[in-house]
C-alpha positions in Angstrom: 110.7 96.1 58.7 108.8 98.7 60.6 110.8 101.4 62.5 110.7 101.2 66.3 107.6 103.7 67.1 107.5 106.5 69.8 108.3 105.7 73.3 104.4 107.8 74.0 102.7 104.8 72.3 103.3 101.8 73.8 102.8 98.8 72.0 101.0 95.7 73.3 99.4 98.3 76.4 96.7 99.6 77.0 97.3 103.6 75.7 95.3 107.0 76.8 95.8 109.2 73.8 93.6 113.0 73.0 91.5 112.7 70.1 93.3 115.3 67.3 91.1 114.8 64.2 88.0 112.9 62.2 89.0 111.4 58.9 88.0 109.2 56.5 89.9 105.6 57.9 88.1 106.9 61.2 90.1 108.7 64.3 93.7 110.0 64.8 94.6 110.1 68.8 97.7 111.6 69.4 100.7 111.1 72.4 102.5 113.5 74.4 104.8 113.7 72.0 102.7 114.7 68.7 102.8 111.2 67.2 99.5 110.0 66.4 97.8 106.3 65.3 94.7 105.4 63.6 91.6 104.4 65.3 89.7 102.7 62.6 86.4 103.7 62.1 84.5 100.9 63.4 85.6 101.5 66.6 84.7 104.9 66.7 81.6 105.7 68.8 79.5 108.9 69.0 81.3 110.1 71.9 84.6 110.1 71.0 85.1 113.6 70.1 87.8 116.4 69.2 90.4 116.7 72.6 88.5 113.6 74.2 90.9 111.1 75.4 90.3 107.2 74.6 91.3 103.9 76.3 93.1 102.3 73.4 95.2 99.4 73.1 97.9 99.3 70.2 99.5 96.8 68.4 100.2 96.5 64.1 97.7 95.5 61.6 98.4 93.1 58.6 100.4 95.8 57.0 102.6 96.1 60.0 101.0 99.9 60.7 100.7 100.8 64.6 96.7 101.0 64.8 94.3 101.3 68.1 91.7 99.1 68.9 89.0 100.0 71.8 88.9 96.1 72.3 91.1 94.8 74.5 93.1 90.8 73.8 92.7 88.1 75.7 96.2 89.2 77.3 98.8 91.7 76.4 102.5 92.4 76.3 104.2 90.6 79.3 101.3 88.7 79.9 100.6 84.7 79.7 97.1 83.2 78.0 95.8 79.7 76.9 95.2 80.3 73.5 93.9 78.5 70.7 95.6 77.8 67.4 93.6 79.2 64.3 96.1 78.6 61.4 99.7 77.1 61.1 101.9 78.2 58.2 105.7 76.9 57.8 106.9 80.3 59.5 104.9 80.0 62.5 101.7 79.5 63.7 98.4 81.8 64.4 96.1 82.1 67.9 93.4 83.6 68.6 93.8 86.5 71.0 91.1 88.5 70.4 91.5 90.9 67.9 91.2 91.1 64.0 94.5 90.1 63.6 95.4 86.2 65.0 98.7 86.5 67.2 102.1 84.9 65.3 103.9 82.3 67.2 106.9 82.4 65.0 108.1 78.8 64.9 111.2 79.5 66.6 109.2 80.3 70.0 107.3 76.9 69.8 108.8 74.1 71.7 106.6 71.6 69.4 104.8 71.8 65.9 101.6 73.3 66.5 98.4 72.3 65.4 94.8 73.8 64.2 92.3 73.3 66.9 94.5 73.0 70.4 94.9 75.3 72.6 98.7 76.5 74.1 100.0 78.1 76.3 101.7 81.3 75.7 103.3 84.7 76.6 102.9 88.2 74.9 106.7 89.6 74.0 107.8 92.2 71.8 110.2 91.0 69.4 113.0 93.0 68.8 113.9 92.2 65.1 110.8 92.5 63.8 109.3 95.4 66.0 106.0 93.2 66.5 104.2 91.4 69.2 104.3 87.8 68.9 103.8 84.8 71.3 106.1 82.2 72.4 105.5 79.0 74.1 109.7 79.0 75.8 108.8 80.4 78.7 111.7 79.3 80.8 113.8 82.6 80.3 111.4 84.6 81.9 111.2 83.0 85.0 112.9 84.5 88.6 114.9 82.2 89.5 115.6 83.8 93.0 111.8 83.9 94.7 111.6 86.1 97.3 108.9 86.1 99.9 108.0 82.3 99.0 108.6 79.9 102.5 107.2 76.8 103.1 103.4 76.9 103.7 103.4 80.2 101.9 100.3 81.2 100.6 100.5 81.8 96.7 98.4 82.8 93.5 99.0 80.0 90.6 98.1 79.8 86.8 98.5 76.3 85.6 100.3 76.0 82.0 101.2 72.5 81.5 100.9 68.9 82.0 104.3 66.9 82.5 104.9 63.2 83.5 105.6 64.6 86.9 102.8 66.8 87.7 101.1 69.9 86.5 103.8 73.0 86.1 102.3 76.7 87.3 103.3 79.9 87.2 103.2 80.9 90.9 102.8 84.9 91.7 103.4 85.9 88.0 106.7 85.3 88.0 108.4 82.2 89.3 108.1 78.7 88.3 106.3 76.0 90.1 105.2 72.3 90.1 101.9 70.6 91.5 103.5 66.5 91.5 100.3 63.9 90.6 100.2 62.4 93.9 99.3 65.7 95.3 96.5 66.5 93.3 92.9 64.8 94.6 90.5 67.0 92.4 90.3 68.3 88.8 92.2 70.5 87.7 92.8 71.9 84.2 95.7 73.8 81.9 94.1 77.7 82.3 93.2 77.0 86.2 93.8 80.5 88.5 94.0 79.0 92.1 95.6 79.4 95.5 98.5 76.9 96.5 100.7 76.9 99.1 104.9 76.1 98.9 105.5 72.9 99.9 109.8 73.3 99.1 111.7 76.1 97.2 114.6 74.5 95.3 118.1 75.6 95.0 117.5 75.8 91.4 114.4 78.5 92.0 111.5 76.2 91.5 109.1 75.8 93.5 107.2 72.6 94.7 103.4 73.3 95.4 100.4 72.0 96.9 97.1 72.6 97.1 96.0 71.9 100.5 96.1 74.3 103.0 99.0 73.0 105.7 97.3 72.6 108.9 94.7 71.4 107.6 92.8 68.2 109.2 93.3 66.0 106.5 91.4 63.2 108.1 88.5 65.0 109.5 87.9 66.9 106.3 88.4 63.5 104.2 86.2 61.6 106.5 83.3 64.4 105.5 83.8 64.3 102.0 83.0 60.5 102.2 80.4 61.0 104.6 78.6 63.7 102.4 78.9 61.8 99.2 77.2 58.5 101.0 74.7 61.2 102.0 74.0 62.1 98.4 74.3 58.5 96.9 71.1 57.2 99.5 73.9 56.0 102.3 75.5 53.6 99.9 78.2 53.3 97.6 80.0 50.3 95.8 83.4 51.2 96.9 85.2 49.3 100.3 89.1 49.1 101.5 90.0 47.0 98.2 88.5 49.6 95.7 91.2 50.8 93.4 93.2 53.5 94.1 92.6 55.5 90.7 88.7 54.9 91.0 88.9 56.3 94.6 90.6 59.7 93.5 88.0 59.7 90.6 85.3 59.1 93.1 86.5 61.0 96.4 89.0 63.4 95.4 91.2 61.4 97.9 94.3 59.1 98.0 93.6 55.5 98.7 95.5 56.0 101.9 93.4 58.8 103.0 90.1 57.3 101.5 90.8 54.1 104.1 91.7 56.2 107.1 88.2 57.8 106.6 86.9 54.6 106.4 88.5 53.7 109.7 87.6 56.7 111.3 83.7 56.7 110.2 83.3 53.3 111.3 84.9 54.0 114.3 82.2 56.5 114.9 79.6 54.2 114.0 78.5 56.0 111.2 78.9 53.5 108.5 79.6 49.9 107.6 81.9 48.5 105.7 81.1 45.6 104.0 82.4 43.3 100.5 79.7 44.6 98.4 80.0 48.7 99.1 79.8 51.4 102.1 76.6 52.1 103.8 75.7 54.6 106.0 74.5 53.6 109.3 70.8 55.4 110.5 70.7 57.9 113.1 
């Protein structure tokens, strides 16, 4: 097991360290301190020279020896990335993160067996027992569960991480826990999606209940458009009426069926398209 390293070189970060000497393996940089790490010698470039300092960041090679890399991972300590799974062993399994050496989710951190080819969800930690950075998929412990600053209608930055039977879990603001529910969502949306959502409900429990229209909104006016804008771009007709199903009008529309026959209502109102058995058509000018 590899000792704990020196609190100048800071594993899984991003690391500006002086240049102290050229040797064979490639560069030694060195910390406030006087410890110094390799930077192997295909990352050296010409003008990394004697008392320079170099961008770094730091993490243990397959021999467990803190090395520098001048690349930098698809995310790094503390930090959450969809990653995809390289290699499974009966200890853990591997993803690819960026670097020469795949990331170890030991199998203690997975919540289910993990397989070659898909892609998970994950955060960077630095495991204690072993001195390493690994990644676990239990992300629940590292949630706030006390948001501050979060009241209904609250604008809010999201990362979506998982799909559940009730809706699309997120982590809202970096740090707390969040839900988009199905009937909320009228447009694609994907694990890996950065968007903006606003709190519907925060929950005694510290989750946080989310939506992704903007409150105040007109919903019918800007529904009404959509289907307006789509019958201008299908010719002024399209095989969908009042009975269409509901799943094939959020497919088609982006919209609930409740909201897709409102617009409906409201366009026909205006006289800008019939309705008829066999589709919608847009009325002329």
């Amino acid at each position: 097991m590899q000792k704990e390293i020196s609190p100048y070189l800071e594993l899984g970060k991003i690391n500006t360290l002086r240049v102290d000497r050229d040797t064979t393996p490639g560069l030694y940089l060195m910390a406030e301190d006087g410890n110094d790490v390799l930077l192997p010698g295909q990352y050296v470039t010409d003008d990394m020279c004697e008392n320079s300092l170099v961008d770094v960041f730091l993490y243990t090679d397959s021999e467990d020896r803190l090395v520098a890399n001048t690349n930098k991972p698809v995310a790094m300590l503390d930090e959450f990335a969809l990653l995809e799974v390289v290699d499974v062993a009966p200890f853990g399994a591997f993803m690819n993160w960026g670097l020469p050496k795949d990331l170890l989710v030991p199998k203690m951190f997975q919540k289910t067996p993990f397989e070659v080819g898909e892609k998970r969800f994950v955060k960077i930690i630095y495991d204690e027992r072993t001195h390493r950075l690994v990644g676990t998929e239990k992300l629940g412990d590292f949630f706030d569960r006390k948001p501050k600053g979060l009241a209904v209608n609250k604008e809010a930055e999201i990362l979506v991480i998982s799909k559940t039977p009730l809706g699309f879990k997120c982590i809202v603001n970096d740090k707390y826990e969040g839900l988009i529910y199905h009937n909320e969502i009228f447009e694609e949306i994907k694990l890996g999606d950065k968007r903006t959502a606003y709190v519907k409900t925060v929950r005694k429990d510290g989750n946080i209940d989310l939506t992704l229209r903007k409150p105040g909104s007109k919903k019918d006016g800007s529904s009404a458009q959509k289907v307006l804008e789509l019958l201008q771009q299908n010719k002024g007709i399209m095989p969908y009426n009042y009975k269409s199903d509901a799943e094939l009008i959020k497919n088609v529309f982006g919209l609930s069926k409740k909201e897709f026959k409102r617009s409906l209502t409201q366009l026909q109102d205006e006289g800008k398209i019939e309705v008829k058995d066999t589709g919608i058509y847009l009325k002329a000018k």
